[in-house]
N, C-alpha and C positions, 0 to 999 in steps of 0.2 A: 504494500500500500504506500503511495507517494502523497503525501499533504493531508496537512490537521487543521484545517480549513473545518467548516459546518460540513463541505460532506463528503472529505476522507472522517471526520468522529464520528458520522453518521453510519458508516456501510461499514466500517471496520466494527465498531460499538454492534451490528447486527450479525456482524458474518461471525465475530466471537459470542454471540448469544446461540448462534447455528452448530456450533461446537468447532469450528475451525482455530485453525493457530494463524492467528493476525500480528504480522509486525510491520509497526508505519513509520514512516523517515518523516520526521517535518523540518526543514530547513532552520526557520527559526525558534526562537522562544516565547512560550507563553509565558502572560498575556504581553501581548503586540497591537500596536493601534494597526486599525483596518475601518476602510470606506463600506460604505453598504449595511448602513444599520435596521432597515426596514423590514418589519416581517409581515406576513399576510397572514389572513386567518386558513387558510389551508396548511400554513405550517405547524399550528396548533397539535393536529393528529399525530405529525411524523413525534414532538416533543411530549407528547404523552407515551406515545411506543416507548421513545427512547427513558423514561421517566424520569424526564426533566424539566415536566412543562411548571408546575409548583414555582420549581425552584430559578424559572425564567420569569415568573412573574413579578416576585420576588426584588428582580431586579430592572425591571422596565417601564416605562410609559405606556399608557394603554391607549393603542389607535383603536377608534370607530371608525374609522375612515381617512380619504383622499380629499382636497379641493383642488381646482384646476381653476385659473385665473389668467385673466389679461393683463396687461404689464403697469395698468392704472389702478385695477383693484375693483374698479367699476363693475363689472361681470366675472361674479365670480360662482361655481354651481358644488355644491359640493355631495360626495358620490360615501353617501353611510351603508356600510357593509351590511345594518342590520335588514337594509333594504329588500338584500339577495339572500339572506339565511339568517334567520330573528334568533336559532337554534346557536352559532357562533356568529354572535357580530360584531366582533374585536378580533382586533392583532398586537402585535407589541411594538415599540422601537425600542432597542437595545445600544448597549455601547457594546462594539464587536470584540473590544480588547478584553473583557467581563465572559460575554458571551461565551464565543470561541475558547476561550478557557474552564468553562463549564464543560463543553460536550466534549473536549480533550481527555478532563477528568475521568469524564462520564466514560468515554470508551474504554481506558487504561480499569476502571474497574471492572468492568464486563470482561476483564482478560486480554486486550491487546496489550501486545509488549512496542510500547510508547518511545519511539527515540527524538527526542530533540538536538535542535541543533546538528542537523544529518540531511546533507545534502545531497537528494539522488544526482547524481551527473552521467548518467547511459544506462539505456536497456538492452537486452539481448533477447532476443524474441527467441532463439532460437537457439536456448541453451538448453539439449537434449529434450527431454519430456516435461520440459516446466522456460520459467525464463528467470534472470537472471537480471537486477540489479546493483550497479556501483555506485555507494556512496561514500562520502568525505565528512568526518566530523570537524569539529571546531579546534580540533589540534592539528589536523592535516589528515589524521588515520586514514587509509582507504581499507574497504570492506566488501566485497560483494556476494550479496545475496542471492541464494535462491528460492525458487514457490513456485507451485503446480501454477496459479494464476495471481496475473498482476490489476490491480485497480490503480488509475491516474487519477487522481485527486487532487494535482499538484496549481489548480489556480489559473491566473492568468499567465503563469511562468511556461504553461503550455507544455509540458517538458518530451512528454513521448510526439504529440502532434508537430509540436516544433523537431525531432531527432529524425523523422520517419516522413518530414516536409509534408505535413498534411493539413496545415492550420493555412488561412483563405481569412485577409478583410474581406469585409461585406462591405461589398462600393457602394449598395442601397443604403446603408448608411454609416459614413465613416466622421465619428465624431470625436472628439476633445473635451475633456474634463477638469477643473479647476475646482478646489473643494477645501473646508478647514471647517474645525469648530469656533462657535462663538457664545458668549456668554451675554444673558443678559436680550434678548432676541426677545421682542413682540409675537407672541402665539395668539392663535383663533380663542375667542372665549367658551368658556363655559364645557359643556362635553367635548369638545373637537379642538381643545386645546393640545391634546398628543398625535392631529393630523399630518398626514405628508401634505404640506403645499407645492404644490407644482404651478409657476408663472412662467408664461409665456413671454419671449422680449425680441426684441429686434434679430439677435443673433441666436440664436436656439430657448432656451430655457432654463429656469432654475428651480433647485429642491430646499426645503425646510423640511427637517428633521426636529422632529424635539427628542431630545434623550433625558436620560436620567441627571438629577441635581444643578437643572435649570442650566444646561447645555444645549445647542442645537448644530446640527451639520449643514450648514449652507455651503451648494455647489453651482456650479452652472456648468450644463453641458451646451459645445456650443461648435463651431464649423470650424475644422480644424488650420484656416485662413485665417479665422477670427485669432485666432490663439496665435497664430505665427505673426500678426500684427502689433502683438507684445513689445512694447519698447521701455518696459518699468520691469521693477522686480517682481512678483509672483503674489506675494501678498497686496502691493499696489491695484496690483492688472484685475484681481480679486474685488478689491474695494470699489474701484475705478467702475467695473462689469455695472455692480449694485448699483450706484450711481444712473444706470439707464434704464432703470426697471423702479419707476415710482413705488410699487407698491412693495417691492423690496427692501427698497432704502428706506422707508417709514418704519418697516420693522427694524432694520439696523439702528435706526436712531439713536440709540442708548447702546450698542453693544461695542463687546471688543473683541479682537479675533483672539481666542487663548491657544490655538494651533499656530504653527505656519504651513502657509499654503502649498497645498501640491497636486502635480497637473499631470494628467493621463492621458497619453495618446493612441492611438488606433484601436480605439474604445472598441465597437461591432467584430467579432469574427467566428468564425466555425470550421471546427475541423472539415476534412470529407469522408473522414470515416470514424464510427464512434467507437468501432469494434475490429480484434480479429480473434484470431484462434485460442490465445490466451492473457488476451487483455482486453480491458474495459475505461474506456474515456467517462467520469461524469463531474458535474457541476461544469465550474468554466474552463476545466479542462480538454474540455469538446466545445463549448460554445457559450459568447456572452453576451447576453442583448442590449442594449440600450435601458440606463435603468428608469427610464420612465414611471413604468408600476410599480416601482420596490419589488420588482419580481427578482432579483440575484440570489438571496440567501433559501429563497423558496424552489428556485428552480434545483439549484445546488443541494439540498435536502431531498427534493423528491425525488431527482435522479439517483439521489443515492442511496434512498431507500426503497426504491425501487430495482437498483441495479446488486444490491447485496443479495433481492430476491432472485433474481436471477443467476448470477455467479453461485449461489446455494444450489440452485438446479443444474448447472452444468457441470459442476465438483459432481454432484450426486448422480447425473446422469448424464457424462461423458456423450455417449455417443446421439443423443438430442439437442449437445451446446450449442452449436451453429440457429437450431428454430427459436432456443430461447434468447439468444442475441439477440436474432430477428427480431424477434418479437418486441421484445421490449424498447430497440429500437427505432419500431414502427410508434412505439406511443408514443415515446418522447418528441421524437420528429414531427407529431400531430400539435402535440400543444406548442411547442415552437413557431410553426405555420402559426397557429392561432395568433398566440399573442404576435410574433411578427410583424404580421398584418397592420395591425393596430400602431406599431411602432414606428414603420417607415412611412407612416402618413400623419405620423400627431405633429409635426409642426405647418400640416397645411390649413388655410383657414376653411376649406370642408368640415374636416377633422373638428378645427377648436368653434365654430359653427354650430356641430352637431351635439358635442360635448357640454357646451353653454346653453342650447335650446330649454326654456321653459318647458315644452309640451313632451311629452312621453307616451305616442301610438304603439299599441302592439305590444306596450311592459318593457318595451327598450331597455330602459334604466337599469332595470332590474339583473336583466342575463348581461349586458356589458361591465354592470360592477359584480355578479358572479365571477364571471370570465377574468377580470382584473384582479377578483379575490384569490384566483389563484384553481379556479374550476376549469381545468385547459386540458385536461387530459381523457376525461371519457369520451365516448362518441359522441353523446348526443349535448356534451355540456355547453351550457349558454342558451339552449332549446331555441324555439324560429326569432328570439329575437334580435340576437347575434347577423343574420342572415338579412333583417329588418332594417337593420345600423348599417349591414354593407350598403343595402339595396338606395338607404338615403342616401347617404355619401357619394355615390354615385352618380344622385339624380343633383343634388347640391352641387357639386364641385364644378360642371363646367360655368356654371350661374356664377359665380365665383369670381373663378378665374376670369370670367369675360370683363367683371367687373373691376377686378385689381386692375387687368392689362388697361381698361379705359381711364380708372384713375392716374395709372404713370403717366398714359397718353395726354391727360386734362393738365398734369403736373408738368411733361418733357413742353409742353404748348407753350403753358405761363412763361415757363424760364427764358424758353424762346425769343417771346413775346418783351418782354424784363430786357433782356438780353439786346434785341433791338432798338428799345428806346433809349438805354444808356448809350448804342453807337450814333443812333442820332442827334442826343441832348449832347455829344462831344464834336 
């Protein structure tokens, strides 16, 4: 097992409850600060499996929900989970360095033999009847392992998808990320004061996080042009961003930044294979989407608990491993599509159109904020209205568009117009 991320704890913490011998390499040391505090209510399940939901609560902010907003503040619609399931309808925000440290634990009790500070550097696919890992501890040691099968765990460090050249940006959306905590940060009142705000700005978008002890995670994800336009230092570039997003900087107003700022580039990618004969890619080890919905820590958990199920059947029944690959990487690939969808089109004004609309045909509402809670992987999840939301979007967008393009046109006229009266008034 490579990485002790949420979901190398996850699949090792299970595949040692399956009666397997689990040993996982995590490069660094917990607790380590880490991006990506947001959980959905679909993650609730995998943390009660793992019997640690108690003791997650213990330590988090309780989300109802999402808002989504315009960059004034003006229109803003906000998506309460209890909407789509009255049964769970909360999630949490965590601080990841907490977190991540809990389900670490958590698997090291379940029986995995837990290395920190052990860094994989090669796999060997094709080391007899198993495969074959080399790591490097914090002294230099080298060691290589072997095990009938190997799980990738290891993050965005990509490590078997990058050795085996199979990791692909997504040109559908190739984004940039700037991000730190802040202290002291204006929240939504009253229930929905542990929401994710998601506002929309000129150059892509930004997130609020509220965390624990009146902390919050502001980022901005934004065009990775925008970010090479950088001409200050990183925490500036950060401030400066805020600054053009009115309803941002009113929440700033009173805060400080108590991180410094740090910037992610070639945000989108996926491998082109998740699987082969003795290995398994899951969380962002295979693929990372744009974190729009707070979907990273949720996908990264399911996958991995989903894929420990797996890897238990093909240990157990060798010569049907290839169907239960299959298979499970038929589901995975389904809710990816899904939520996908939704992600290379949420900065078009269809999109935040549809998202902002008052009216709700058809229960819209309802199966889109399923689907965003984290309902992505059955067949039928999100039910007709999911299909509903396409069918608008579709009818919306070129209205749309016809209308931005006439606005430039009304806008490139005036300049024009401006433009020739100063050459005549000279």
């Amino acid at each position: 097992m490579i990485g002790g991320g949420p979901a190398g704890s996850t699949v090792s913490a299970l595949l040692s409850e399956f009666g397997w011998t689990v040993t996982l390499l995590e490069q660094a040391r917990h607790p380590r600060f880490h991006i990506g505090e947001s959980l959905l209510p679909r993650n609730l399940p995998i943390l009660e499996r793992l019997g640690v939901l108690d003791a997650v609560a213990c330590m988090a902010v309780v989300k109802h929900g999402a808002d989504l907003s315009l960059p004034s503040g003006a229109a803003t619609r906000i998506f309460d989970f209890g909407e789509a399931n009255p049964k769970r309808p909360t999630a949490f925000q965590v601080k990841r360095d907490a977190f991540d440290t809990l389900l670490l634990k958590n698997s090291a009790a379940k029986g995995t033999r837990v290395l920190q500070g052990t860094r994989a550097t090669a796999v060997d696919l094709d080391s007899g009847d198993g495969v074959s890992v080399t790591s490097v501890s914090e002294s230099g040691e080298q060691t290589v392992w072997h095990a009938k099968f190997l799980v990738d765990a290891s993050g965005r460090d990509t490590l078997l998808a990058g050795q085996l050249g199979l990791k692909v940006r997504d040109p559908r959306h190739n984004s940039a990320a700037v991000f730190a905590h802040f202290d002291n940060v204006e929240r939504q009142a009253g229930k929905y004061a542990g929401n994710t705000s998601v506002v929309w700005f000129e150059h892509g978008w930004f997130w609020q996080i509220p965390l624990p002890d009146g902390r919050d995670s502001i980022g901005v994800v934004c065009r990775p042009d925008y970010l090479r336009s950088r001409r200050v230092p990183l925490d500036r570039f950060l401030l400066d961003s805020t600054a053009l997003c009115p309803l941002v900087a009113r929440r700033l107003r009173q805060a400080r930044m108590a991180t410094e700022a740090t910037a992610a580039g070639n945000y989108s990618y996926k491998a082109t294979a998740m699987f082969g004969d003795r290995f398994l890619l899951v969380g962002d080890a295979y693929a990372f989407l744009d974190p729009i919905y707070s979907t990273g820590v949720y996908l990264a958990m399911e996958s991995a608990a989903r894929g420990a199920e797996t890897v238990n059947a093909c240990l157990r029944q060798p010569a049907q491993g290839q169907q239960h690959l299959q298979a499970h990487a038929r589901v995975m690939e389904r809710g990816l599509r899904r939520l996908s969808w939704f992600i290379y089109r949420f900065n078009e004004p269809a999109m935040q159109a549809l998202f902002l609309a008052p009216i709700n045909p058809f229960n819209i509402r309802r199966s889109v904020i399923s689907l965003l809670a984290g309902d992505a992987f059955r067949p039928l999840s999100g039910g007709l209205g999911v299909p509903a939301f396409k069918l608008a979007y579709y009818a919306v967008r070129p209205a749309l568009r016809l209308a931005n393009a006439t606005k430039s046109m009304l806008a490139a006229t005036r300049i024009g117009t401006a433009a020739r009266g100063l050459t005549r008034a000279r």
